[in-house]
N, C-alpha and C positions, 0 to 999 in steps of 0.2 A: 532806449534800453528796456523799459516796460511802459503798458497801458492798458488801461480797462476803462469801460464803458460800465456807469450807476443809471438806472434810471426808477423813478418810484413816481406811481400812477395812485397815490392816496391809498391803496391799499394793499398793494404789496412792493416790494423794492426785486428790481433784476439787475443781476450782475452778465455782462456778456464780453465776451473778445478781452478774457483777460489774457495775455500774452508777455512773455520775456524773451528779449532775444536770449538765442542758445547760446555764444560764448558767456550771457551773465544770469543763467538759471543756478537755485541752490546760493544766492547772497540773501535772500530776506525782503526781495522785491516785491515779489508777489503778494506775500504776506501783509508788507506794507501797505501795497495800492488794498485789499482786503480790510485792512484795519482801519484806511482811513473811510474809504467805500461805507463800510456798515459804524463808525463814529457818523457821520455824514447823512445818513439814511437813520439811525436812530433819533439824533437831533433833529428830523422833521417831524417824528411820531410815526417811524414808520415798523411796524410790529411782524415783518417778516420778510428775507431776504432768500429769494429762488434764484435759482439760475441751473443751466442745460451741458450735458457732458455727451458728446461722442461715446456709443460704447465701446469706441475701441481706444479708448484711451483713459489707462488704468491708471496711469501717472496722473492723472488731472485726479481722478476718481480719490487715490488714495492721499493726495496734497488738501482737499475737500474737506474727507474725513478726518484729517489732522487737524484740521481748523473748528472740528463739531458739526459740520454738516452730512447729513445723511438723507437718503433719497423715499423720496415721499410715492406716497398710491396715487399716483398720478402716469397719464401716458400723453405723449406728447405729437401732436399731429400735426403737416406740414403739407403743404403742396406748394410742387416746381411752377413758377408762373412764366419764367425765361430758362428754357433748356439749356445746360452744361456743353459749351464747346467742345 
């Protein structure tokens, strides 16, 4: 139904591949796996929680915001190592 992936490297915590299936988006899943994700990563001592949004995907963007997160001066770079089929 849903899942997310925490991961915290000592000094900062990432959230990634948080997902719900689409018949059970909008019950409080996401939220959930979120709430437990950053309880989770707080009780290691971990003092801040990033994570990466598609710009085309405003829906992610403004479910974020609702939560208190807001997007930092940072840009984020990537290279293709396996080419897309």
């Amino acid at each position: 139904v849903a899942s997310a992936m925490f991961g915290y490297d000592g000094h900062r915590g990432r959230v990634n591949y948080l997902a719900v299936a689409p018949d059970h988006r909008r019950r409080g899943h996401a939220r959930r796996l979120m709430d437990e994700g950053e309880a989770r990563l707080t009780a290691l001592g971990c003092p801040k929680l990033s994570l990466q949004l598609r710009t085309d995907n405003p829906q992610a963007a403004a479910f974020y915001t609702r939560l208190g997160y807001g997007q930092d001066a940072a840009v984020s770079f990537g290279k293709r190592l396996i080419a897309d089929s």
